[in-house]
N, C-alpha and C positions, 0 to 999 in steps of 0.2 A: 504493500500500500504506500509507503515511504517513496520509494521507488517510483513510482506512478504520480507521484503529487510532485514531486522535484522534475519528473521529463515535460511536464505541464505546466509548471512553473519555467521553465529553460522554454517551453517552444511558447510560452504567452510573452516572455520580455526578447524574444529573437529578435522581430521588428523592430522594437525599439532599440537593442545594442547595435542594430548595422545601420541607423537614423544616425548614433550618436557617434559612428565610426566615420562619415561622411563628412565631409567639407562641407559642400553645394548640396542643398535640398530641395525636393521639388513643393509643390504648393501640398500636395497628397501629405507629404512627411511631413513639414511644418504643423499641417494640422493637427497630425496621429502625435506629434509633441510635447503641443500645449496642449493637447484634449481640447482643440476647439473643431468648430464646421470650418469646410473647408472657402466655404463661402465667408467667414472672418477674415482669412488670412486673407483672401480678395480684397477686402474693405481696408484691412491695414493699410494695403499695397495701396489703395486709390489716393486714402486719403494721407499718407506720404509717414505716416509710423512708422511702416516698416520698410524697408531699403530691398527693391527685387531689379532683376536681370531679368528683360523680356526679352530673350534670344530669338522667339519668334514667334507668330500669333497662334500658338499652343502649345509654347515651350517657355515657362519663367521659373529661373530657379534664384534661390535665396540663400545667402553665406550666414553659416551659424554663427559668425561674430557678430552680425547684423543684427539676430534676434536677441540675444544677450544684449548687445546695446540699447537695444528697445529699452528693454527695462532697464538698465541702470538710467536713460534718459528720462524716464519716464517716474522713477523715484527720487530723482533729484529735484524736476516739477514739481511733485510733492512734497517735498522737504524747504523748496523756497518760495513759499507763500508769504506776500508780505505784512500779515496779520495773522493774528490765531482767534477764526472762527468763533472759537466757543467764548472771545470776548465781545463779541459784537452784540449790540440788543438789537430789539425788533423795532424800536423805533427809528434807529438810525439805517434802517433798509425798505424799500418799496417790496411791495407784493409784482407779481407778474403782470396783471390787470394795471398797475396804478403806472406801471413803465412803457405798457404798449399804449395808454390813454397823452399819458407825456409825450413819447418821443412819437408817436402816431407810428409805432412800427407794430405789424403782423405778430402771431403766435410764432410762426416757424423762424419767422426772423430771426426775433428775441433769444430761440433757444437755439439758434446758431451761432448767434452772438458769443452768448454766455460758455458754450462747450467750448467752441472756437477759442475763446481766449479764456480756459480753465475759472471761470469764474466759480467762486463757492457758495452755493444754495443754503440755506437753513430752512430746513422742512417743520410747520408747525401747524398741528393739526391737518387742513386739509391745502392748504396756502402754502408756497413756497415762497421764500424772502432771498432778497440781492441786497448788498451794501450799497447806501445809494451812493458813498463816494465812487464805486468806480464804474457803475452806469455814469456818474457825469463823467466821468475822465474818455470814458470808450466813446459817449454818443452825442458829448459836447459840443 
């Protein structure tokens, strides 16, 4: 039984040790990686996260120093935020409603805005809140 549970264990992480033996990955391994759809690793790729080689219109592959960078790029974004959140009150932030009525911008706008440039939400109750200093800095 031992036996049997260890050749099962050896052929479930196969895939993965010849992923991590590879330089160059195709979008397929990338995904089988992170554990994500392969259609994420798509979305990274468009929207400029992740760094890919289109060799040709059904050939893009991706260097594992790339995806590693992702994240470190992407926890350093996190780490330099130039306030800490949890001291902000509610008063000194507009609801989503009270910045699309100001700046006269759309839903989808707003929340493109806001992802686009990592802005920090505070969820309360049913309302989401923005710091209104940097709505005025972004849409001034």
């Amino acid at each position: 039984m031992e036996v049997s549970n260890q050749q099962t264990l050896t052929h479930r992480l196969k895939p993965i040790n010849e992923i991590k033996a590879k330089e160059y990955l195709t979008v397929k391994d990338v995904a089988q990686l992170l554990s994500i759809n392969i259609r994420t690793v798509y979305h990274l790729i468009e929207c400029n996260q992740l760094k890919a080689l289109k060799i040709s219109e059904r050939v893009t592959r991706i260097r594992k120093a790339d995806i590693e960078s992702m994240f470190v790029h992407h926890s350093e974004e996190t780490k330099n935020t130039p306030f800490d959140i949890d001291k902000v009150k509610i008063e000194d932030c507009y609801n989503m409603t009270e910045i699309q009525k100001i700046y006269s911008i759309s839903e989808k706008g707003l929340h493109n805005i806001i992802k686009k440039n990592n802005i920090p939400k505070i969820k309360k109750g049913w309302y989401s809140y923005v710091p209104k200093h940097l709505i005025h800095e972004l849409l001034s």
